[in-house]
C-alpha positions as CSV (number, residue, x, y, z in Angstrom):
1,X,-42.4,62.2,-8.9
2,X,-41.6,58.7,-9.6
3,X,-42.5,56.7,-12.2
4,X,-43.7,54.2,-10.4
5,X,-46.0,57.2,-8.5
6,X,-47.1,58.6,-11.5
7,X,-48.0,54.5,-12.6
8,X,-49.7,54.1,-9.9
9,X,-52.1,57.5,-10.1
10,X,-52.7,57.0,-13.8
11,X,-54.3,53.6,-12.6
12,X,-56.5,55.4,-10.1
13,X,-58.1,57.8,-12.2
14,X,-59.8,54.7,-14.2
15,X,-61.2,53.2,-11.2
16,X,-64.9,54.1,-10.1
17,X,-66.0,54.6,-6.4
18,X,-69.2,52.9,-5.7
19,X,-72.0,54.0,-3.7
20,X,-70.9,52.5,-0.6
21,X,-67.3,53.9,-1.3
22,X,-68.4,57.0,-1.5
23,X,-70.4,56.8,1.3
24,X,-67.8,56.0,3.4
25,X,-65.6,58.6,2.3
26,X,-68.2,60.9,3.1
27,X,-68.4,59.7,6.3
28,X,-64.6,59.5,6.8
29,X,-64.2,63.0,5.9
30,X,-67.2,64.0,7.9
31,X,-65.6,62.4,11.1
32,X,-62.1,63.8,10.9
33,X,-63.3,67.3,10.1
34,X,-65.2,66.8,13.2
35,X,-63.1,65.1,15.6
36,X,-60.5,68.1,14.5
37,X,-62.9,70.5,16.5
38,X,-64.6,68.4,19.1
39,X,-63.0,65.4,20.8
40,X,-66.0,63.9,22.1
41,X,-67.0,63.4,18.6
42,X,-67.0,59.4,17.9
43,X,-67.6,57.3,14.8
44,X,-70.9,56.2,15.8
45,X,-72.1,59.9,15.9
46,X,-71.1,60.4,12.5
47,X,-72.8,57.1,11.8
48,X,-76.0,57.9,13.8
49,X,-76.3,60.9,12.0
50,X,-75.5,59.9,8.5
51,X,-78.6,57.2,8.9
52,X,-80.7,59.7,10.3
53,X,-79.9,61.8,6.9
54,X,-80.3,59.2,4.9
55,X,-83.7,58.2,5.9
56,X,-84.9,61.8,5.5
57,X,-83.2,62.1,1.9
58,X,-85.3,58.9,0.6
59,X,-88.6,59.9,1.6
């Protein structure tokens, strides 16, 4: 590993993800798990659902 690599991780670790960052992970991960089994699968369906999910989890 570089130096320059190692740098450059060091600096990651002190950086914090927001909501919406982690949101969209979530949702990133979420879709190429997805799309890895099922090709019809689409960003918006991940979307769709993740509102849908949402909703449910603040009432």
């Amino acid at each position: 590993m570089t130096d320059a690599l190692k740098q450059l991780i060091e600096a990651a670790k002190t950086i914090e993800q927001t909501k919406q960052d982690l949101e969209q992970q979530r949702r990133s991960f979420a879709y190429g798990n997805t799309k890895f089994e099922n090709e019809m699968i689409t960003r918006a369906m991940i979307d769709d659902q993740a509102e849908k999910l949402r909703s449910v989890n603040l009432k």
